[in-house]
C-alpha positions in Angstrom: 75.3 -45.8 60.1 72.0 -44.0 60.6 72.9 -43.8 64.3 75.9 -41.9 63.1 74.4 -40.1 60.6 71.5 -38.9 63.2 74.6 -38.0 65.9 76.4 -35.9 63.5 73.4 -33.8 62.5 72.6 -33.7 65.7 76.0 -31.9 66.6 75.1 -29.0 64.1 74.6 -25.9 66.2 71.0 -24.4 65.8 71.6 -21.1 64.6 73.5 -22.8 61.4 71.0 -25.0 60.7 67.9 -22.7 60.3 70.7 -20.5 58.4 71.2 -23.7 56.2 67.2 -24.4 56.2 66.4 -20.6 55.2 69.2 -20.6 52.6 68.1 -24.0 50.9 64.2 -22.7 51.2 65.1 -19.6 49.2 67.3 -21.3 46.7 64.9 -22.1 43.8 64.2 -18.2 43.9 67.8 -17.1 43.6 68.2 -19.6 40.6 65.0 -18.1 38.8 66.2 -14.0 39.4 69.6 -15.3 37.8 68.1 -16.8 35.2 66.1 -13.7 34.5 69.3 -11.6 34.8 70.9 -13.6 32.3 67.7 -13.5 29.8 67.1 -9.6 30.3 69.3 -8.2 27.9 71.2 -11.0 26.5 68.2 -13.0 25.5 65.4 -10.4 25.6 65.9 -6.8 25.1 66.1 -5.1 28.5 63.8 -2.4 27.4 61.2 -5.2 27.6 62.9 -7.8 30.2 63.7 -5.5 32.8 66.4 -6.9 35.4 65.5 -7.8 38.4 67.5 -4.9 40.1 65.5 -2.4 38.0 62.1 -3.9 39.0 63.1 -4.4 42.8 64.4 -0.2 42.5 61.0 0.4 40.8 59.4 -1.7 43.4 60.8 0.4 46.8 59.6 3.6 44.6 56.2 2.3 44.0 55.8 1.5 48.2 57.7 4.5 49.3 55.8 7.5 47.5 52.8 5.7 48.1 51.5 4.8 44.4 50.8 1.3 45.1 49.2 1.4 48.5 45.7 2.7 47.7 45.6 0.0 44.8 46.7 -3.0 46.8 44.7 -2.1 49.6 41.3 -2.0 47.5 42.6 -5.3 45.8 43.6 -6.9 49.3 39.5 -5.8 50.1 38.1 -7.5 47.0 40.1 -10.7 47.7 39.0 -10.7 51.4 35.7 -10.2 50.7 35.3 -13.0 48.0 37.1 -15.3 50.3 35.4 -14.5 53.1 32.1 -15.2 50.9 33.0 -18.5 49.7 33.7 -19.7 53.1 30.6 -19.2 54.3 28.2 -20.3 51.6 30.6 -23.5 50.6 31.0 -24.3 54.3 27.4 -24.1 54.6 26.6 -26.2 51.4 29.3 -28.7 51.9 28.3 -29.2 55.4 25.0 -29.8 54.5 25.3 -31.7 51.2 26.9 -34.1 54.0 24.2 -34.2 55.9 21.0 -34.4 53.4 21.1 -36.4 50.2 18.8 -35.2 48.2 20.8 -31.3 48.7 24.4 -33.5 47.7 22.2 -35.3 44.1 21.0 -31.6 43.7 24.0 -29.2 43.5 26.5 -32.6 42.7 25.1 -32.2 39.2 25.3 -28.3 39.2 28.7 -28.3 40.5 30.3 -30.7 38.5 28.8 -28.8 35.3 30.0 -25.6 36.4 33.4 -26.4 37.7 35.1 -27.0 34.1 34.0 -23.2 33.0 37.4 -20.8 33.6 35.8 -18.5 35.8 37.6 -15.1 34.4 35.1 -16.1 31.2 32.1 -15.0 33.1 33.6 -11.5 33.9 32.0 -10.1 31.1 28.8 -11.2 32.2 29.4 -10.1 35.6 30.3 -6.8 34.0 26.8 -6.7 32.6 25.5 -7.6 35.7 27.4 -5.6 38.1 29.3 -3.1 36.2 32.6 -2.9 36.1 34.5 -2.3 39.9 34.6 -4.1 43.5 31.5 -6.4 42.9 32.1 -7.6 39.6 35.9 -9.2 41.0 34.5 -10.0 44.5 31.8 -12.3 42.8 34.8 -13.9 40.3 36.9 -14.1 43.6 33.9 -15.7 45.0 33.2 -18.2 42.2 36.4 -19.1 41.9 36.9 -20.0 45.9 34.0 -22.0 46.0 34.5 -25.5 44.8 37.6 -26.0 47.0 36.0 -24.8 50.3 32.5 -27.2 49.5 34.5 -30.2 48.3 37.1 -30.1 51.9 34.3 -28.9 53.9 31.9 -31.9 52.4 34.4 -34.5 52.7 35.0 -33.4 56.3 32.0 -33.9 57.5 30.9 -37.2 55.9 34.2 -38.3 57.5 33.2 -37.0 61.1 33.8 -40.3 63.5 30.6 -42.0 63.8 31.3 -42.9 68.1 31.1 -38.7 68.6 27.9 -38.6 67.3 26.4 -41.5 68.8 28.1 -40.7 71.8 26.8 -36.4 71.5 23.5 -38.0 70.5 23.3 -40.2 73.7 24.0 -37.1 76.0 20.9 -35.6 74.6 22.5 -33.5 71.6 20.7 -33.5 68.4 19.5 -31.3 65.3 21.0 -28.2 65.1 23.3 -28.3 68.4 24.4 -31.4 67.0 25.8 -29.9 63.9 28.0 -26.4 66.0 28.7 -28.7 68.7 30.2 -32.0 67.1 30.1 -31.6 63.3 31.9 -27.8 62.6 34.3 -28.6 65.2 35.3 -32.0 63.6 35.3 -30.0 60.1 37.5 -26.9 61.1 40.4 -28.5 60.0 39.8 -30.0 56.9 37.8 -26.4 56.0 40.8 -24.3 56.5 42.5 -26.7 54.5 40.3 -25.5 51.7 40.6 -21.6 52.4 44.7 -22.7 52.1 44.0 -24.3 48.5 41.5 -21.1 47.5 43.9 -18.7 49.1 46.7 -18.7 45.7 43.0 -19.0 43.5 41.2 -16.1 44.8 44.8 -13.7 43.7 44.8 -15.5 40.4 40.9 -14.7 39.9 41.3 -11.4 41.8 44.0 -10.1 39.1 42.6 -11.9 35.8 38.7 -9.8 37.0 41.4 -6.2 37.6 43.2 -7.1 34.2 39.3 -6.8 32.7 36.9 -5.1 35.1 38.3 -2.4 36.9 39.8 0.7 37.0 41.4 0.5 40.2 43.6 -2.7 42.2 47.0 -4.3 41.2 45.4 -5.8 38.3 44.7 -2.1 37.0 48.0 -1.3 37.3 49.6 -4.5 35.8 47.6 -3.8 32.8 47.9 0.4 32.4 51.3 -0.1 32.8 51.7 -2.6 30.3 49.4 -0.6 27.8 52.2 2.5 28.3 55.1 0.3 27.8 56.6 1.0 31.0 57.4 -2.7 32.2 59.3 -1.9 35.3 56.6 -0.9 36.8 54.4 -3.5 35.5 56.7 -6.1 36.4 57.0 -4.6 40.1 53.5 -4.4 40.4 53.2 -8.2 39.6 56.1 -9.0 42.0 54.4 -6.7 44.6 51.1 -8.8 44.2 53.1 -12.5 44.5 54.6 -11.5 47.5 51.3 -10.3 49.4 49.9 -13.7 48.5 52.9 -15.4 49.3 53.5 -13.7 53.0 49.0 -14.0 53.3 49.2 -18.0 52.6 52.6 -18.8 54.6 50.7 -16.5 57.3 47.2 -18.7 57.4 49.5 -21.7 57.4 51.1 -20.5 60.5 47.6 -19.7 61.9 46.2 -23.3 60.3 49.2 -25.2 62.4 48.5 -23.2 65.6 44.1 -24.4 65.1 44.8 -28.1 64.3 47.0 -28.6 67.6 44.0 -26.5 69.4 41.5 -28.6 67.6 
């Protein structure tokens, strides 16, 4: 029966297939703008529901005069920089709460207090701090980021095969060639699998810091846009955003897939 099963699937022609794999992929999302099609207007007024076709025609306005681009760009900056941040300090911490015990009892304790706390509450402090603009939502981008990238990049590298380092150690490699040649290496999958579970978090934390911090970015815009009543445009501007992070995690996948077979 499997046999069969496996010959007559098998005997599907390619280009149907990914036809059928696409379709079935996108399904859940055609079932939720239905769903909203059916709520705007019946449910909840339209006026404050938009339908999907008004958002998606207020969405190719937005992109096509332009009135978005500045915005996302400077919020595609912030969430690039606060990624980009956290990967290098929680690598570096991770890495070496791995390798030194006292450094893994020290920030344990600090991390396991601080993880709990949202980190969109400390955006007024960071206003205080930093005023309000790029800094004050790269550092919540940051802060948010952070625990992922230390925990994968700390488990990696207390998981590093014991025979490589004996073996790297035997051939004369120790100290800090020890850690670039043998332990990074050995970590750079598990790390990037961290930057893919940070990726969704630093948009979340990039929009919640623009919704309270900022007078620029997609957040900015959510939120004017709101204040004015004019939910189309809010509503595309939200869209906008999920697809950027959508096509910029399904990309680092892509590029995470093409590493690990290198690695």
């Amino acid at each position: 029966m499997a046999t069969s099963t496996l010959w007559e699937a098998e005997r599907v022609p390619a280009p149907f297939d990914r036809v059928a794999r696409f379709a079935f992929d996108w399904l859940p999302l055609l079932i939720v703008a239905l769903l909203w099609s059916f709520v705007s207007g019946a449910i909840v007024p339209e006026a404050i529901l938009p339908a999907p076709l008004a958002v998606g025609a207020k969405m190719w306005e937005l992109i096509v005069t332009g009135t978005v681009l500045p915005h996302l760009f400077i919020s595609l900056v912030r969430v690039f920089l606060g990624l980009a941040l956290s990967v290098v300090v929680g690598v570096a911490l991770g890495v070496g709460m791995a390798q030194s015990d006292r450094l893994e009892d020290f920030f344990d304790i600090l991390l396991a207090l601080t993880y709990p706390i949202p980190k969109t509450a400390l955006v007024p402090l960071a206003i205080l701090w930093l005023n309000v603009g790029t800094k004050t939502a790269v550092l919540i981008v940051f802060l948010a980021c952070l625990l992922p990238i230390i925990l994968n990049a700390n488990n990696a590298a207390e998981d590093v095969d014991q025979n490589l380092l004996w073996s790297a150690k035997m051939m004369g490699t120790d100290g800090r060639r020890l850690l670039w040649k043998v332990v990074f290496p050995a970590t750079i999958p598990e790390i990037m699998t961290g930057v893919r579970q940070a990726m969704p978090i630093a948009f979340i934390a990039l929009v919640s810091a623009e919704l309270i911090a900022s007078n620029q970015g997609i957040g900015y815009l959510i939120l004017t846009s709101g204040q004015l009543g004019n939910y189309p445009t809010m509503f595309a501007n939200i869209v906008i955003i999920s697809a950027v992070a959508f096509a910029a995690v399904r990309g680092f996948e892509e590029l995470r897939e093409r590493v690990i077979v290198w690695t």
